[in-house]
C-alpha positions in Angstrom: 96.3 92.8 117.5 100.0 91.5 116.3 101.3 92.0 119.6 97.9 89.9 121.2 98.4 87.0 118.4 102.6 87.1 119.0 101.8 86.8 122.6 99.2 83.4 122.1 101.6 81.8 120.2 104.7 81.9 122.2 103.5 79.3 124.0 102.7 77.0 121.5 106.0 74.9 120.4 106.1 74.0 124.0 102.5 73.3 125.1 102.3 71.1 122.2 105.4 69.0 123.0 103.4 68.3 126.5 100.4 67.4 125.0 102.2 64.9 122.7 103.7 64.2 126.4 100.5 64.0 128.3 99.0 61.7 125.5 101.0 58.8 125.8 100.0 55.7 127.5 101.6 54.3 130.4 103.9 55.3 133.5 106.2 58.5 132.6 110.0 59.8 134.4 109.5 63.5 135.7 109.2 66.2 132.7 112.1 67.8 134.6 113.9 64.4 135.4 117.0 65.1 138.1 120.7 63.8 136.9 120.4 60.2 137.5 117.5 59.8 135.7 119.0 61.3 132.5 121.6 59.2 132.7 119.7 55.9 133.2 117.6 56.8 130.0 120.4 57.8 127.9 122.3 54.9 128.8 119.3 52.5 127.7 118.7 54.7 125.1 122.1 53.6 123.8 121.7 50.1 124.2 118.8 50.0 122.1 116.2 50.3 124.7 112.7 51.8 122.5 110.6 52.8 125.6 113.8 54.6 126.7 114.7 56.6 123.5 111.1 57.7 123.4 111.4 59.2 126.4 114.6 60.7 125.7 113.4 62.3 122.2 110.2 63.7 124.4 113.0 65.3 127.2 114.8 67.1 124.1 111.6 68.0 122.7 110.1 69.7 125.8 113.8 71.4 126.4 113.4 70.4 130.0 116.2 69.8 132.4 118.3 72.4 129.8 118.5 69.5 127.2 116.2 70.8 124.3 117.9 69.6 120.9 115.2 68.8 118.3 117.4 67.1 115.7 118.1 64.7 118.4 114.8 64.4 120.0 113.6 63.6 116.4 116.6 61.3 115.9 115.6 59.0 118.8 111.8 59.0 118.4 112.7 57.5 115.0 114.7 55.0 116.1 112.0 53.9 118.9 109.1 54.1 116.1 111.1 51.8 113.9 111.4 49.4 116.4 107.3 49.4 117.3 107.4 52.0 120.0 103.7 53.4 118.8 103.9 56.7 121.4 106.8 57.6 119.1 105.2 56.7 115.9 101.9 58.4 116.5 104.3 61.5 118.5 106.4 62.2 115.0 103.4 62.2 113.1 101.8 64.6 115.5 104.7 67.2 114.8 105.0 66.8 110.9 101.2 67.1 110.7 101.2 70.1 112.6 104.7 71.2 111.5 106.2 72.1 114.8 109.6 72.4 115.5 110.2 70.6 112.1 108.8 71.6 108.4 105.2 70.3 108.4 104.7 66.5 105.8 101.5 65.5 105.7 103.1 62.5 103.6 105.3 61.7 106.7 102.3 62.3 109.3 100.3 59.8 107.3 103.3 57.0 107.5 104.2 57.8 111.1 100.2 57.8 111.9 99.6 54.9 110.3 102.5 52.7 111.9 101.0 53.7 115.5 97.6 52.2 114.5 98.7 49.1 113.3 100.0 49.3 117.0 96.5 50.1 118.7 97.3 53.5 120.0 94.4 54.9 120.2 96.0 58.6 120.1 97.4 57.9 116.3 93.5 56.2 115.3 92.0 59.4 116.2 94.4 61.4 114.5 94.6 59.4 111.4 90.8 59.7 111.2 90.4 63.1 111.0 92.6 63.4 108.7 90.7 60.9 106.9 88.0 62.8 107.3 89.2 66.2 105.5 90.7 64.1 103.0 93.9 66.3 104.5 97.4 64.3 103.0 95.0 61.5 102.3 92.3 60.2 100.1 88.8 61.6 102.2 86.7 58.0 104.0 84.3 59.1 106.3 83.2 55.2 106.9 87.1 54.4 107.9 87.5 57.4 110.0 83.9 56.3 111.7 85.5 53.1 112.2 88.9 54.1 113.9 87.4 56.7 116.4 85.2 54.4 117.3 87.9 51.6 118.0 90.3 55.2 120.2 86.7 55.9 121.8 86.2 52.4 123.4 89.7 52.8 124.2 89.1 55.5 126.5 90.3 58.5 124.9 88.4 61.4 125.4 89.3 63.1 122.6 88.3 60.5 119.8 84.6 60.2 122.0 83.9 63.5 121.3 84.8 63.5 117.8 83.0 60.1 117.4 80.1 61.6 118.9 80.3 64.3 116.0 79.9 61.6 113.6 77.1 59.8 115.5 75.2 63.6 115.8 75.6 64.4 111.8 75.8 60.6 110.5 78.9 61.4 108.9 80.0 57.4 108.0 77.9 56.0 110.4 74.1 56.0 111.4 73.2 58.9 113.0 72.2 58.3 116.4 72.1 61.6 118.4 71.4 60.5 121.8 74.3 58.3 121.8 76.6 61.1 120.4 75.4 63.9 122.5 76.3 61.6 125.8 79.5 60.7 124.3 80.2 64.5 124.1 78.9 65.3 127.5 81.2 62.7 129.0 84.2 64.1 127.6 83.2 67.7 127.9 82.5 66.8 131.7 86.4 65.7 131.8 87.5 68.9 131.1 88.2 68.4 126.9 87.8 72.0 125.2 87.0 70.4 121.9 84.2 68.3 123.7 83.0 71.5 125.7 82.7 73.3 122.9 81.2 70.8 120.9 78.6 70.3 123.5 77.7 74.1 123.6 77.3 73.6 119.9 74.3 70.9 120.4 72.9 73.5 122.6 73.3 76.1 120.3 72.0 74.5 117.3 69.6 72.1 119.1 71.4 69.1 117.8 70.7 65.9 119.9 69.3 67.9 122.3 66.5 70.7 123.2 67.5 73.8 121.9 69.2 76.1 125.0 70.9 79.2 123.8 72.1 80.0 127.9 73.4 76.5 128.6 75.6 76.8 125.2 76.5 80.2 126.1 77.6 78.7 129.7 79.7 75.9 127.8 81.0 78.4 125.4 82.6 80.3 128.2 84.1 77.5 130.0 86.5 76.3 127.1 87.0 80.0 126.3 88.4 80.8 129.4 90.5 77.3 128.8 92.0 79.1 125.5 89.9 77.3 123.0 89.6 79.7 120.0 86.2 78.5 118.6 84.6 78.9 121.8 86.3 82.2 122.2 84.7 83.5 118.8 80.9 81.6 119.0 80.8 83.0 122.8 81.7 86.7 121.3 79.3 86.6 118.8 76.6 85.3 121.7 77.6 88.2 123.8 78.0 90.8 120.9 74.3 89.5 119.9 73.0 89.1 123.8 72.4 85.6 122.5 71.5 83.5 126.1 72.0 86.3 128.2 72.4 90.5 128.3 74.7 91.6 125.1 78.3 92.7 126.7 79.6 94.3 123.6 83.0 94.6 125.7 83.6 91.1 126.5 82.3 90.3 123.2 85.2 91.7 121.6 87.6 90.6 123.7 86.8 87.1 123.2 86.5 88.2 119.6 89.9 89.5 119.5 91.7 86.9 121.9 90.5 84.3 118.8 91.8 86.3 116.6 95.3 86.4 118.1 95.2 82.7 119.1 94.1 81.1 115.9 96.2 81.1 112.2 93.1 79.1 110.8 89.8 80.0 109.3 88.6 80.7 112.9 91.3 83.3 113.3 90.6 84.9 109.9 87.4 85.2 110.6 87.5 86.6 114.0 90.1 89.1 112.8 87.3 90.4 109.8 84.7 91.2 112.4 86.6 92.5 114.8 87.7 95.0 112.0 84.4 95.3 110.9 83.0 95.6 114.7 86.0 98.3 115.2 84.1 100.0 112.6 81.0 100.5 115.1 81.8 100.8 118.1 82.9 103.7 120.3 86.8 103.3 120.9 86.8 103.2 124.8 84.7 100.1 124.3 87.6 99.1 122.2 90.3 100.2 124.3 88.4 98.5 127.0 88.0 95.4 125.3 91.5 95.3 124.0 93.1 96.2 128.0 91.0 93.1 128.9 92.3 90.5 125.9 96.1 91.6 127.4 94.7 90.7 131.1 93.0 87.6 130.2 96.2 86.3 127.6 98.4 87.1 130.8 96.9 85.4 133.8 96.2 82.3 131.3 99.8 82.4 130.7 99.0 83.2 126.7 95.8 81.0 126.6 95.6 78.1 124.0 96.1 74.2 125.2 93.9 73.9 122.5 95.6 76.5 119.9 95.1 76.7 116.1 92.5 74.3 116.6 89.2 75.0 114.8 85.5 73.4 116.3 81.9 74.1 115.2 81.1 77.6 114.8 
């Protein structure tokens, strides 16, 4: 199992610097941006130029074109935050909530989160209100973090519609209105968001917003745990370990049990790990050994799994 979970996470540091990349608004340089390019940013960058030292700090983030230096990258996404670059503002307080690549601040998170709102970015409102919603490095407002998914939502971010939709499902500070969330969800789990497809396998599961359908969740299920998503990965092995929505597969149950184990340092990862020590237990060990040759396939065609990471959804 340590060598599965030291496998899923090698990836992460860097997969999470191209998210923050991917999430930013507006045209970007090449992630692997020739000689001439460099030079024009750095250049800017040094004449005080905000949209440039953002995407400088990004390049030394990422480490691409051999330039990875994080005390720099961090260096000049602070200086373009300060002067109102939000993709900067709402970037820094992705990586100190998360604490990658620098020591994890909530406090700082907050600051840097807040700064991009009062911008509009819509990436920095849906951030801000989930933390807002945990009451995680902030006092907990369920009616403010309604609010400010809403506002990244109409925006266009996919993201913030399915957590919005959440909120709309459970009436968590705002009227319930299921049929509204569960499209909301749909749409973004149709653009290819794991959060949103798992989320919409969830309605199914439960019968949330919609007619109960334990095959359609365990079809949704599958399709964000093949794209690394560890909640998916664990409901869809408990489905198969159960024959929940279709024939029980007590091998491919455990691997998807085991792969969110290895993939996951939160409560979805704990608890993954528990059953599939308790499942171990059980089962006959060439249905482990099975299981266990096919978590090490899966983890190396997906080139170690997890866009989505140490995320935790609905299980």
């Amino acid at each position: 199992m340590s060598k599965l979970r030291s496998r899923a996470k090698a990836f992460f540091a860097a997969t999470f610097c191209l998210a923050l990349w991917a999430a930013a608004a507006g045209a970007q340089p090449s992630l692997t941006p020739d000689q001439k390019q460099l030079n024009d940013l750095t250049a800017a960058a040094a004449q005080g130029d905000h949209e440039a030292e953002y995407k400088l700090g990004v390049i030394y983030l990422t480490g691409n074109a051999g330039q990875e230096n994080i005390g720099k990258a961090v260096a000049l996404l602070e200086k373009a935050a300060k002067g109102g670059q939000a993709n900067a503002a709402f970037a820094l307080g992705a990586l100190y909530h998360r604490g990658v690549l620098v020591q994890k601040n909530l406090d700082a998170a907050v600051n840097y989160y807040r700064a991009a709102v009062e911008r509009g970015n819509p990436n920095a409102e849906n951030a801000l209100a989930q933390l807002l919603l945990r009451g995680e490095g902030v006092q907990r407002d369920e009616g403010t973090a309604a609010i400010l998914m809403e506002k990244a939502a109409a925006q266009g971010l996919m993201e913030a519609k399915a957590n919005f939709g959440m909120l709309l499902v459970e009436g968590r500070g705002i009227a319930e209105d299921a049929p509204r969330g569960f499209n909301l969800i749909h749409e973004a789990a149709q653009a290819g968001l794991p959060g949103a497809i798992h989320n919409l396998a969830w309605l199914y599961q439960s019968g949330s917003g919609v007619t109960q359908d334990q095959a359609k969740a365990l079809e949704w299920y599958k399709r964000a745990a093949e794209l690394g998503y560890p909640p998916s990965q664990f409901n869809l092995g408990l489905m198969e370990m159960q024959g929940q929505g279709g024939k029980a597969d007590p091998v491919d149950g455990m691997k998807w049990l085991m792969l969110a184990a290895a993939g996951n340092d939160g409560e979805t990862g704990r608890r993954a790990a528990e059953l599939v020590r308790r499942l171990s237990a059980k089962m006959p060990k060439q249905q482990i050994l099975d299981a266990g040759e096919a978590a090490r396939l899966w983890l190396i065609r997906s080139g170690a799994g997890a866009n989505a990471a140490r995320q935790d959804g609905k299980s």
